[in-house]
N, C-alpha and C positions, 0 to 999 in steps of 0.2 A: 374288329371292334375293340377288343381287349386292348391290342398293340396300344389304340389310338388313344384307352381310359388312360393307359401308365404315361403316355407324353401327357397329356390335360394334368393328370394328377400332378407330374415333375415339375409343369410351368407357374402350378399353382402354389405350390411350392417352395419355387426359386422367386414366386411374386412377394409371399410370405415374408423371405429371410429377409430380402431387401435388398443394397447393394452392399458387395461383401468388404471388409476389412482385411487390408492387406500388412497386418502388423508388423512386418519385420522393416517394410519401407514407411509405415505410420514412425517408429520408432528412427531409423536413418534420421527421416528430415527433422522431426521435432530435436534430436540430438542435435543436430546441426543449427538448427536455428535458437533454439532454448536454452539446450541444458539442464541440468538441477542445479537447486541448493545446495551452496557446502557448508559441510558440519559448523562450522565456526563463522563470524562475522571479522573483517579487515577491523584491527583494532583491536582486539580483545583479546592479544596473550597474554596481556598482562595486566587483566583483569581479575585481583582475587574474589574469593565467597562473600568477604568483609565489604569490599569494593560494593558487588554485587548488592547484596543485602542492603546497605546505605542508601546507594541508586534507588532500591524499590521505596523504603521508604518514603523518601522527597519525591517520587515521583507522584506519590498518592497522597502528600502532604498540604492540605488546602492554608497551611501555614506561612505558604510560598505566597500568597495572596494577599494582597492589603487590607482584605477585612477578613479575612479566615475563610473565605466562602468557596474559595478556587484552588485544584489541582490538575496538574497536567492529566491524571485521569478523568479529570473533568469533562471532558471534550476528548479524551483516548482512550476508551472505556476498554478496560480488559477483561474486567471479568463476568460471570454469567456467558462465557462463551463470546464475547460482544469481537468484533472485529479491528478495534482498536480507536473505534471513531463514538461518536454520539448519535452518528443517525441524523441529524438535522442538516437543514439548508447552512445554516452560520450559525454558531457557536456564540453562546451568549457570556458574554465576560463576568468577574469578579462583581461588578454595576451596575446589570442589567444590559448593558450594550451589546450590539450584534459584531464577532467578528465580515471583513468584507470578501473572506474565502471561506470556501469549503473546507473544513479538518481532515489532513491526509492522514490516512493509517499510520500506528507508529510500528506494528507488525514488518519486518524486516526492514523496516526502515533503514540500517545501517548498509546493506545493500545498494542502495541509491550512489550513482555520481554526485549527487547535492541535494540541500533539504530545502524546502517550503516549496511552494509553487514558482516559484520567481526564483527559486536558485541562490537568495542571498545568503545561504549560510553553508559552509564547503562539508561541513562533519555533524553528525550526532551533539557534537559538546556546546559548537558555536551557537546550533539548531535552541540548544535545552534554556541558552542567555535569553532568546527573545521575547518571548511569552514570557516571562518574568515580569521583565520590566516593561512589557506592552502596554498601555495606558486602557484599551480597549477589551486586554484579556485579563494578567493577572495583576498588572497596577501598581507593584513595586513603586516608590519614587526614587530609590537607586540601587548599584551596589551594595554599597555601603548599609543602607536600610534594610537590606534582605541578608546580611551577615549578622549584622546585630541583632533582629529577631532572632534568628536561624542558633544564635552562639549562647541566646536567652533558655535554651531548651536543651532540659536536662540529659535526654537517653542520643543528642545530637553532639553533646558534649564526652561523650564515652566513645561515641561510633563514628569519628571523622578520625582521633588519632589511633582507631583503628584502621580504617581505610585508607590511613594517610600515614603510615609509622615515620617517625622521621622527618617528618615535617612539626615545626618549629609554631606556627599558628596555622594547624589542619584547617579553619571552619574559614574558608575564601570563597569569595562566589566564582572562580575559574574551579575550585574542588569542589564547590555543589553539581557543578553542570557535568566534569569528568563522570563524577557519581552517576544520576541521571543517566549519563550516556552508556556506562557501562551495562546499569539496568536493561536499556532498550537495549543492548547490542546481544544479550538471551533471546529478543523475540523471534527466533527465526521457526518459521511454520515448516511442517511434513503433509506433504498433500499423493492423493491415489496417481498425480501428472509426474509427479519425480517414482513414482516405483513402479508405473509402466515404462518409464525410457530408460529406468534402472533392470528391465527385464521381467516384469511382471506384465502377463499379458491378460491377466485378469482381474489388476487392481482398477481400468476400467471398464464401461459398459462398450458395447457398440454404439451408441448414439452417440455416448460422449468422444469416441474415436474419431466416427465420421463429422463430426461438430469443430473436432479439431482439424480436422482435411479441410472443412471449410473456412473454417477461419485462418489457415495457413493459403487454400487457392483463395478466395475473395481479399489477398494481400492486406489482411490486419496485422501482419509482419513489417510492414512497411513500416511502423510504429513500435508495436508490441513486440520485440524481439530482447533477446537476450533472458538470462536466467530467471527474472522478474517479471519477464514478458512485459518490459516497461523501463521504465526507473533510470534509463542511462542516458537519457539524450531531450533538449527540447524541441519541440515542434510548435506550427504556427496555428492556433486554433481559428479552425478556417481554410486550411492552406486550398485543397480543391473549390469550396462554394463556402462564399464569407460568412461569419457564424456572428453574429449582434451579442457585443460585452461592450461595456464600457473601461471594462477592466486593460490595462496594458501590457499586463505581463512582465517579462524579462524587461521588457523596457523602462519600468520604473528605477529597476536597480541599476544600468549599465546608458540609458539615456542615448542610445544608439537607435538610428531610424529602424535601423532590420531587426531589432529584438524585440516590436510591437506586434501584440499579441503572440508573443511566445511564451508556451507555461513546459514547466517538465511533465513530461511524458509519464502520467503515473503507471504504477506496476498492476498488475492484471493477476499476480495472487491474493486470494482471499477477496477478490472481487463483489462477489457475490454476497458478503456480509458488510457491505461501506456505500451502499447506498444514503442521499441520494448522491449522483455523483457529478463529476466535471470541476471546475475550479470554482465554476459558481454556483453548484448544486441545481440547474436545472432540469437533471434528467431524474424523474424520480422512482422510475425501475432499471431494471438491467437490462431488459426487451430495448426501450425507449433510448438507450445510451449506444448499444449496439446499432441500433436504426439513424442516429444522427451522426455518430461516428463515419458509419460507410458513409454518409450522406456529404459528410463535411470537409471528413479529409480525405477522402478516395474518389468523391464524385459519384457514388454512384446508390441507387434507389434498391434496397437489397427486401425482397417478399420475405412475406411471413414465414416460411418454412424455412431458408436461412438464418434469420435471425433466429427463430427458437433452433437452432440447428448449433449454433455458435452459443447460445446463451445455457446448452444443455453440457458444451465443453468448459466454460467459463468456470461453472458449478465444479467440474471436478478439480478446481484448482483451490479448494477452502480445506483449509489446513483439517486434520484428521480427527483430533480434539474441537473442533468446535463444531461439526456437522451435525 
């Protein structure tokens, strides 16, 4: 009778733990497929403090805007811990007007193979021109317009031929957007996902290990791969079970049959705080984005205990200061 209490007791137990985490191959395949972040962003050696500094200013400058009322942190919200985004469906411009996408993070942004959803801008600098002079976000009526404001202001006049030594007329609007870019090219996040595959095998939990098993077996790799678990490639949204947008995608810029409905593949760090999400803001949790994802681009219908199984690893991917 004894014998048989200690196996009852054992099984209850091992029903307990659950099923076990096999870290050292947790760690193998996510190295392999992942990666970390590196210290520095592509572009930014030769970005000084002066640089730096200038960047942040304009970037939190609603001066850049045809009535004073709009910054790029307008719709990039950084601080109070914010994710980089505003949280809403579409982004309302300098007007009142709705942008017609969702505001991607500017958090590692420089990271990315291309900026916007549609790919039209190759870098951070090119990225920093459009919203400027967008009619719909910050309204500029030109270059031109946004240098002469910008050269009217006094502590802008001290801080360009510092970020700019050597240049002859510092305040350009190709030297606003460098600026800018150099700002965002600091944002790079530290998350508990790079210091477990850095050898920490207690930066996460078990749920969030086995969360990542399943989001690497349920092939959301198929997409989300690389150091951003995102960021490097387009896909066709849709591609398994067609997904209703009227939106075009890569095809508005490139006017090629095959790039309808293609958007880039956004990054899957700091996920968990840029709801709501997709290119046109439909999915308004992260549950709800996880479930139409398998659904859309994998084909397949993934139960409750999956999804929250992946949405509990998503979570450990939000940079360490903003949790």
């Amino acid at each position: 009778m004894k014998k048989y209490l200690i196996y009852f007791i054992a099984a209850v137990a091992a029903l307990q733990c659950g099923p076990k985490v096999d870290y050292a191959e947790l760690r193998t395949r996510a190295k392999s497929a992942f990666g970390t972040l590196p210290a520095k962003m592509p572009g930014s050696e030769k970005d000084t403090p002066e640089l730096i500094a200038l960047g942040k200013m304009l970037y939190n400058d609603r001066r850049l805007s045809i009535n004073d009322t709009q910054s790029c942190a307008s719709c990039h919200i950084l601080e109070g811990k914010k994710g980089g985004v505003d949280n809403t469906k579409f982004s309302p411009g300098a007007k009142g007007s709705l942008g017609g996408r969702n505001a991607p993070t500017t958090l590692n942004a420089g990271f990315h193979f291309v900026q916007f959803w549609d790919g039209r801008a190759a870098n951070l600098t090119e990225q920093a021109k459009g919203p400027v002079l967008n009619p719909v976000e910050m309204g500029m009526p030109s270059e031109k317009a946004v240098v002469d404001k910008i050269s009217q202001v006094a502590e802008y006049k001290e801080a360009f031929p510092k970020a700019f030594p050597g240049s002859k007329n510092a305040i350009t609007y190709q030297n606003i957007a460098e600026a800018i870019a150099a700002f965002e090219r600091t944002l790079i996040t530290r998350d508990r996902f790079d210091d477990f595959i850095n050898g920490d095998d207690k930066a996460m939990t078990k749920e969030e290990l086995l969360g990542m098993q399943t989001f690497m077996n349920q092939g959301c790799t198929t997409c989300h791969i690389g150091q951003l678990l995102g960021g490097n490639s387009y896909r066709k949204m849709g591609q398994a079970r067609p997904y209703e947008t009227k939106d075009l995608g890569r095809f508005d810029v490139t006017k090629k049959e095959e790039d309808k409905f293609m958007f880039k593949v956004p990054s899957l760090r700091n996920v968990a705080l840029t709801e709501p999400y997709f290119h046109d803001g439909s999915a308004a949790t992260l549950s709800e984005a996880v479930a139409k994802m398998a659904y859309h681009q994998l084909g397949k219908e993934l139960g409750e205990k999956d999804v929250a199984s992946i949405v509990t690893f998503l979570k450990a991917l939000t940079d360490k200061q903003r949790q």
